[in-house]
Structure formats: C-alpha cells, structure tokens
N, C-alpha and C positions, 0 to 999 in steps of 0.2 A: 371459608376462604375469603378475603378481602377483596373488598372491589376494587378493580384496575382499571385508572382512567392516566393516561400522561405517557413517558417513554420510562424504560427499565435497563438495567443492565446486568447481566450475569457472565461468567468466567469459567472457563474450562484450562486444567490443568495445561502445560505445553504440553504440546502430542509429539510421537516421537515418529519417524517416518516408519512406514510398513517394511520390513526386515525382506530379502529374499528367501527363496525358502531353497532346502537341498538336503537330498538323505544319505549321500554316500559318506558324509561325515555325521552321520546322524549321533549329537551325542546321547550319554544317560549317562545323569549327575547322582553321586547319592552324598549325602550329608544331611544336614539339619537346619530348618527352616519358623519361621515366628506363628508357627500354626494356631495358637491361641486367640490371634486377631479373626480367623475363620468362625462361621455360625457354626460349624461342628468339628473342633481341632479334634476327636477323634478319631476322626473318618479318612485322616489325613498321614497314615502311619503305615510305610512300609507298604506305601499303595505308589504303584506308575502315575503319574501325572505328565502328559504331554500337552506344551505352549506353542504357542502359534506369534505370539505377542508377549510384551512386560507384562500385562491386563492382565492376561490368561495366568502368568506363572502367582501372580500377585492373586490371584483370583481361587487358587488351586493350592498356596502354602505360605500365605500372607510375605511379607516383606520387612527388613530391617536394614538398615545400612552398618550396624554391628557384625560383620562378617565373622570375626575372631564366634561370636556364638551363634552365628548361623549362617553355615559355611556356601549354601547352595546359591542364596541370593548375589554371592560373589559372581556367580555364572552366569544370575538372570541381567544382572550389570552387564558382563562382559560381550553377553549373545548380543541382547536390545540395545543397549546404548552405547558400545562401544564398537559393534561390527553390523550387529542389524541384520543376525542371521536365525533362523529358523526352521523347521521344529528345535524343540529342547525338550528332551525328557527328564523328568525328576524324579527322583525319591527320598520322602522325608523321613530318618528312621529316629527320630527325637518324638517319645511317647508321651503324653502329656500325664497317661494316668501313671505313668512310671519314673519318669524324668522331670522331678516337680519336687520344688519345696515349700516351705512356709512362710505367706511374708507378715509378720508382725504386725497388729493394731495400730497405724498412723491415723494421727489427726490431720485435720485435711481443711482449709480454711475454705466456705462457701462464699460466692460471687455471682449473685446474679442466680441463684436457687443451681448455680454447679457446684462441685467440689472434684479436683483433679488428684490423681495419685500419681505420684510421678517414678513411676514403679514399673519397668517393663517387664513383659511378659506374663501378667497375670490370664490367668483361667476366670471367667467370666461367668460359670457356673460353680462359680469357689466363692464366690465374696459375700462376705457381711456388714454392712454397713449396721453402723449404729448412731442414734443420737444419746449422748450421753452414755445412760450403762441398756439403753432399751435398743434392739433391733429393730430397724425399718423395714416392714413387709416391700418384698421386689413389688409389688404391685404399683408404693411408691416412689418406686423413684424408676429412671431407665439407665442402663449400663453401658458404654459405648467404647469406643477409643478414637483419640487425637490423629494427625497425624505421626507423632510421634512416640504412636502405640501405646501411650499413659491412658488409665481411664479414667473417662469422665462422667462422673455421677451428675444428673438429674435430677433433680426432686421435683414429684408433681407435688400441685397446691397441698394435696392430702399431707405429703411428705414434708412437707415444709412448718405445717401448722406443728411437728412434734420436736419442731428443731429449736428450741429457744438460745442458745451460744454463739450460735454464726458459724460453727465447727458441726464437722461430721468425722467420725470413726471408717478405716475403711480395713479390712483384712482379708486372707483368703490362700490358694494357692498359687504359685507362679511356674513357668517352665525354670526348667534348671539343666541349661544345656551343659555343662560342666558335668552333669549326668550320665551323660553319654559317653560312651566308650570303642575303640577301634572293635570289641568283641558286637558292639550295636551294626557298627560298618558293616563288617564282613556279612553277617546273619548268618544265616543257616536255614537247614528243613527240621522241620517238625513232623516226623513221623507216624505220629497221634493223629495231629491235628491236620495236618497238610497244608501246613500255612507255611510260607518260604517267605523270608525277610532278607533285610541289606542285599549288597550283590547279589544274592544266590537270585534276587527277581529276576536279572540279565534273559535269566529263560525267560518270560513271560512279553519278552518287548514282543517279540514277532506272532505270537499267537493273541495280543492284543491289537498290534497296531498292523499288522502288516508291513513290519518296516523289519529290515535288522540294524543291530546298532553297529555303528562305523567308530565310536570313540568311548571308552570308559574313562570315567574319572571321577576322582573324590576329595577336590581341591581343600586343603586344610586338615587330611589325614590320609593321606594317602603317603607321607613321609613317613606315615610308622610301616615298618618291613610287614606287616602282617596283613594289612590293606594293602600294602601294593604285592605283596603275593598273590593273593583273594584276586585282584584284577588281572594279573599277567595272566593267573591260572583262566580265569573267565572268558577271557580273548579265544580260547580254541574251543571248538565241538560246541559254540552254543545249539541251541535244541538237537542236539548230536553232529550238526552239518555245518554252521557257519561261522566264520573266521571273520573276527577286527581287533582293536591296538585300543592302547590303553596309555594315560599320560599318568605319569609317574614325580612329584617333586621330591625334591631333593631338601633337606631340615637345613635349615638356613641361619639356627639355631645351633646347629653342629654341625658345619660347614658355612663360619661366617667370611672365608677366604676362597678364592680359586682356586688355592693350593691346596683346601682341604678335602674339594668335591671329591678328589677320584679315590679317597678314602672311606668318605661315607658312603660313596656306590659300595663299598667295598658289604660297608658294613649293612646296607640296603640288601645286599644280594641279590639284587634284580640286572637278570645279562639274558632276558626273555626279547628276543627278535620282534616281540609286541609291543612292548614297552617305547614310550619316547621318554627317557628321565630330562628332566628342566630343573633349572638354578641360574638366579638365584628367585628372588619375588618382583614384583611389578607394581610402581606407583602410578595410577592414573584417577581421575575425579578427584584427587586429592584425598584418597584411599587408596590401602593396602590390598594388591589382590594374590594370592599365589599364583605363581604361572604358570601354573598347567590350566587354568579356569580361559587363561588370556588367547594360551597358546591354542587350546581345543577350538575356541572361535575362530580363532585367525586360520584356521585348517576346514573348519565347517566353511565360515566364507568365502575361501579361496576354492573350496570343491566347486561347491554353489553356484559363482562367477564363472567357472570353467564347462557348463555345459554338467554337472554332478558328476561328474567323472575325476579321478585322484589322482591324476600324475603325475601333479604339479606339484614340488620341494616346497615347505613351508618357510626354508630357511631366507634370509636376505631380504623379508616384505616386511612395507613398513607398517608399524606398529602404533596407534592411537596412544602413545601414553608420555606420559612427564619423569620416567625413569625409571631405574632397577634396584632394589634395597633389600635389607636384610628383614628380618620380620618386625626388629625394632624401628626401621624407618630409617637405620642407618644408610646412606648411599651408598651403591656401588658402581662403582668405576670402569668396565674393563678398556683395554684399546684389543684392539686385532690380533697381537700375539696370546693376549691370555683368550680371549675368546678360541684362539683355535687351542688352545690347548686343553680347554675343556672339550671342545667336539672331536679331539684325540681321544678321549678317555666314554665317548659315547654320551654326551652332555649335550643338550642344546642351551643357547642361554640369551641374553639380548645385548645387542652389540648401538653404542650412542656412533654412528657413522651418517654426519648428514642426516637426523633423521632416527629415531631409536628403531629399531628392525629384529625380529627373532635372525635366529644366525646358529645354523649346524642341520647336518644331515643325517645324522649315524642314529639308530636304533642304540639300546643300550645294550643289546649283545657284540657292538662293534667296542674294543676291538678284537676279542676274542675270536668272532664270525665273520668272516670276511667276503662272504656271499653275496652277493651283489642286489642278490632278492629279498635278501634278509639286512642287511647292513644298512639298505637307502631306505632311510622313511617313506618316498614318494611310490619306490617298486617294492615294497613289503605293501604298502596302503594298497597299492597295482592288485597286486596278487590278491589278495585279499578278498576285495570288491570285485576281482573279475570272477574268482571263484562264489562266490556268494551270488552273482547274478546269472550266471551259468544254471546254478543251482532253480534260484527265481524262473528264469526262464523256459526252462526243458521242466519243470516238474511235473506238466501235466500230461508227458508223453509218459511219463514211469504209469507200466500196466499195459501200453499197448503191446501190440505184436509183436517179438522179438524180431522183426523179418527185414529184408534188404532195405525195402522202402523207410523204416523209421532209421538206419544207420547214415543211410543216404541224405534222406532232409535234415535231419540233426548237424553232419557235416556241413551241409550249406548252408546253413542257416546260420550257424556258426562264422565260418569263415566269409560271410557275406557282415556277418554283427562284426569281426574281425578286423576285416576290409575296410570296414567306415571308420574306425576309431584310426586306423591309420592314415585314411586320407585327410582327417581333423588334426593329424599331428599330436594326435593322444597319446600314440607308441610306435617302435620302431616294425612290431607286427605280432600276429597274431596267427598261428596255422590252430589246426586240428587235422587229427587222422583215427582213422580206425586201422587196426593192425592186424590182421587175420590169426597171426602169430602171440598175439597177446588174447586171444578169444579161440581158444579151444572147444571144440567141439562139449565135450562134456562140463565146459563155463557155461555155456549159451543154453545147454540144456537146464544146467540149474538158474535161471533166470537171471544171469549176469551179463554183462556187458562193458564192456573198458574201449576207453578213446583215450588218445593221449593228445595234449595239447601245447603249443607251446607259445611265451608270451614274453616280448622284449622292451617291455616299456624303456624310456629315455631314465639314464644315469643322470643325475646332476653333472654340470660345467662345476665341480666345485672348487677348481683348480685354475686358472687362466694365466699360463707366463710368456710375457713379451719382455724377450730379450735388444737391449740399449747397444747400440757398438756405435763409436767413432769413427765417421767415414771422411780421412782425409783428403780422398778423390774427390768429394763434393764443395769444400773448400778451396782444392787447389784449384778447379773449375770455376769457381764463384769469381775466386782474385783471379783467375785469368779475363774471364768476361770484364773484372773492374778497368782491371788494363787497357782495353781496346777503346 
C-alpha cells in the first residue's frame, strides 16, 4: 500500500433515499434478470430473493437497464427509484446453464494492460482469452465487468509478457434471454425431484419469509394469456389458505388503440375478480416500463403510507412519470372520455389530468361481476388482506379447547381489531358472530368451528355530479340592490 501523506478524495454513487417498508401489498415479481454479473449466476434460478433496497435486488440478481431482456429489473426501477417502497420479492427464472449461447472470438484492442468486450451478458466461467492462436492461463489475467456489464479483462505482468500485438482474443458463453419462454414463467413441479420453479414458487413466499404475498406479477409476460392465467389461478388457496390479486398487462402490441383493449381482454380471457388488467405501457427515466411494474408499486406505496392497511383505490394518484406509450415508444393520448371507457370494459389505465395519474377502479371481472367486493380493486384488496390476517392472527388458538371461552375471546378480539379499523376510517365496519345454528352439535364434535363475519369497507366516490342551474332570483336581487 502507498504511503499517505496530504488530503484525498473519493466518491460514492448518489444514494437513493431509504424506501418505506409495507407488506399488505407485498409484491413477487418473476421474470428474468442479468445474473451473470453475480459471483454465482447459478445459484440465482428459480430461487425467492427478497430486497429491502436497489443494493439488495442488485446484489441478489444483478442489474441491467435493458428491460425488454431482463424484465424484473423494470420493478427494481419502479419500487427504489420511482416510489421508494419496500420489501420486493424476486424470482429469476432465466438459467444461465440453459438459456445461453455462444458468443464468437472477438478481438479486443488492449489499453493499459485491459481489454473490454463490449458484449453483454457473458458467463465469466465461459471465457477464453487468447493471445494470438495460444490461451492465457486465468491465472493471468483477472475477469470483471464495467458498469455497463461488458468485461473487462486484465492482464497481470505474467499475462502481458505473452501479448506481443496489442490485441487479445476473447470468447465464451453469454445469457440468451430470448431463451426464455412464458413455459419458463409459469414453471411447474417436479415430481421426481420436488423442485418447483416459476409461479408454482407463490407457495414458498410465506414458509420462507413469513409474509404472504399481496400482489403477483410478471411485467413483460404476463400479456401472454398463459402467464396471466398461471397468476389469476395463483391468487387463491396459496399454501391451501391465502388470497391476493395479481396485475395483469394488456399487449400493447395488439391493442395499439383504446378501441382495441376490450378485444384483447377478450382474447386474454382473464375476467378473475383478482386480476387488475393495465393498458397501455409507461414512460418514465426515459425508459419504457410496462404498467403493471408501475402500477404494483404505486399500490405497495399507497398500502405502506396508509398505516399497511388496503382500502385505499389506486385509481386517481399521481404518478412519477413522463407518459403512456405503446411498446414502440409511440405516445399515447387518452382525455377522460376514453379513459373511462376503458375502466367500462375493467381496464385501468393512466389518464395526463394535471399531473399523469393511474385512473380506474374495476377488477377485470367487472363488467361481468358486479359485486361490489369483487368489482372494486380497494374492497377485493379489503377482503383479501382481512381474510389473510384473520388467518395470521387466530392461528395459534387452532388445537385449543373447543369450549365457550375460546368462541368468546376470538369474537372480542375480533370485533375490538374490527373497531379500531373503523375508528381509523379504514372501513365502514366490521362485525363477527358465532351462530349457534351454523355449529351443530355433531360440527363441534368433529372439531369444527364456523363464525361468520361481516366486512364493509368504503366503495370509491367514483362518480361525483354537481348539477349547474340558473338562478334568476339571484340576479333579479342583485339589480335590485344595484337600484337602491
């Protein structure tokens, strides 16, 4: 080490502020991610990863601002640096020993004993460097990447002495995310092996993390009808018991018009009461993001801010971004009438008013299902999360005593957690009861139990008309006072 005598200066990236944290929108992302840049892109496939931070997600499935081939970092964008919200679960299902091809012998001009390959995505236990037609033992030289995820070769002294041209040879394997396929998405179980990949991991969140998930999604394939089935389906019975919703885009690609969305729902077939469908895409950073990545955050942040609690409509808040486009980057336009005419057809989409704003309330089984628990994003989200915490809550009474005393505290405890969300203006109320009549004798013997409860969270204002009339009594009073 050099001797230091005088003053220095060193530099740390901008830091980004510390994100709130909140789990009732807890989401889990899956798509595909720059894992190669990782000391072990193997290790990183079809495995949970949960962030706290960019650091973390960057730290857990590297980073790329190529979103089109590595769809998840769209999410770690939209969490950290466009809402600042936290956890974010990931899963990266792009296998490197699988999804990978060859990239060709380039010559590589050396500068300063480096040589750069300006080649992303390679596999860093794939390369072979050569001088001339002879390999450089790894010994000499050291293998890295840029910022810009290119590598950058090294050559120690040893390495250098065999380099007489100024040129190094560099080859090897690269990720080939075009590899990947909506069949990688979905996954499945393995029967054999008892390995579960893509979606099918959903079970694994809450026996991992102690969380359940509040939001699924798969921004950048979740437009093929077979991923967003795999997620509406996913949204019920996770580990047999718990209910959440799932963001759904709309191919913006074949639905380049307003006019065309409520045809490609058509052809989506997704009318799942879990589902939120979104159209059109979202420009912000001066990147293309799809909006169900934008939308998921802006729903995690707004839980988060609200005490973690979901009752609050996603629709009408505003939105961090510089516009709405097609996937080509083409603009789009709507005013208020086409907006609502998408949230007629169970579309949410972003409306430029003052301000760009998501805008619409309906699930995508509206209009079909006109259910009021099922219809409104905020009281489907309601239902949801109260059911899921009910669950959370009382689980540790399952196994006592069937006897008065556990029917009794359950009810208070209940209607006292009830109580408080109302006095917070959370909802319009909350009962529970037990029913004597729903708990037969021969129920209770077979170790059952039923309560029934009931739960009125707030509807959206989504509506608001003030009606204009001409009052010529005010007038004629006006020029009468003028008179005097």
């Amino acid at each position: 080490m050099a001797y230091q005598h005088g003053i220095d200066i060193k530099e740390n990236a901008t830091s980004i502020s510390a994100p709130i944290t909140g789990t009732a929108g807890l989401q889990v992302v899956f798509g595909t991610a720059p894992v190669n840049l990782l000391a072990d892109p193997y290790a990183a496939v079809n495995k949970l990863i949960i962030a706290y931070s960019l650091a973390d997600a960057i730290a857990g499935l590297g980073y790329s601002t190529d979103y089109e081939s590595y769809t998840l970092c769209q999410s770690m964008d939209a969490n950290f640096r466009l809402f600042g919200i936290a956890p974010v679960i990931f899963c990266n299902v792009l296998d490197p020993a699988k999804h990978k091809t060859t990239q060709e012998e380039t010559e590589c001009e050396l500068s300063g004993g480096q040589a750069i390959l300006r080649v992303a995505g390679m596999l860093l236990d794939t390369l072979v460097v050569k001088a001339g037609d002879q390999n450089i033992n790894k010994e000499n030289y050291i293998a890295s990447f840029d910022d810009d995820g290119y590598v950058v070769i090294t050559l120690t002294k040893a390495g250098l002495t065999s380099v007489t041209t100024g040129k190094i040879k560099i080859s090897g394997e690269k990720l080939d995310p075009k590899a990947v396929t909506e069949t990688d998405i979905v996954g499945g179980y393995n029967s054999e092996t008892g390995e579960e990949t893509g979606i099918e991991l959903v079970r694994q969140v809450y026996p991992k993390f102690s969380m359940t998930p509040g939001l699924l999604l798969a921004p950048g394939w979740s437009h093929n009808a077979s991923v967003a089935a795999t997620l509406a389906a996913k949204c019920n019975e996770i580990n047999g018991v718990f209910t959440c919703e799932c963001l759904i885009d709309i191919s913006t690609n074949n639905a380049k018009k307003y006019t065309d969305v409520s045809t490609e729902k058509e052809n989506l077939a997704c009318i799942s009461k879990h589902a939120i469908l979104c159209w059109p895409m979202i420009k912000a950073m001066n990147r293309v993001f799809y909006y169900s990545a934008v939308l998921a955050a802006l729903i995690s942040y707004t839980d988060a801010s609200n005490d973690d609690v979901p009752n609050l409509s996603p629709s009408n808040i505003k939105i961090p971004v510089s516009g709405a486009v097609l996937g080509d980057g083409e603009e789009v336009l709507l005013d208020q009438d086409q907006a609502n005419n998408l949230n007629a057809v169970g579309v949410v989409t972003a409306l430029n008013s003052n301000g760009w704003r998501s805008w619409g309330n309906n699930t995508a089984c509206y209009p079909d299902n006109t259910d009021p628990k099922d219809r409104w994003i905020a009281c489907r989200r309601f239902f949801s999360w109260h059911g899921n915490s009910f669950i959370l809550s009382y689980f540790d009474r399952v196994d006592n005593p069937a006897n008065y005393r556990l029917i009794e505290n359950l009810v208070d405890d209940e209607n006292i957690r009830g109580n408080s969300l109302v006095s917070q203006g959370k909802t319009a109320g909350v009962r529970i009861e037990y029913n004597a009549t729903e708990n037969p004798v021969s129920q209770v013997l077979d170790g059952k139990i039923k309560f029934h409860q009931y739960l009125a969270p707030y509807t959206p204002a989504e509506y608001i008309e003030n009606t204009l009339e001409f009052d010529p009594s005010m007038l004629e009073t006006a020029l009468a006072g003028g008179d005097e």
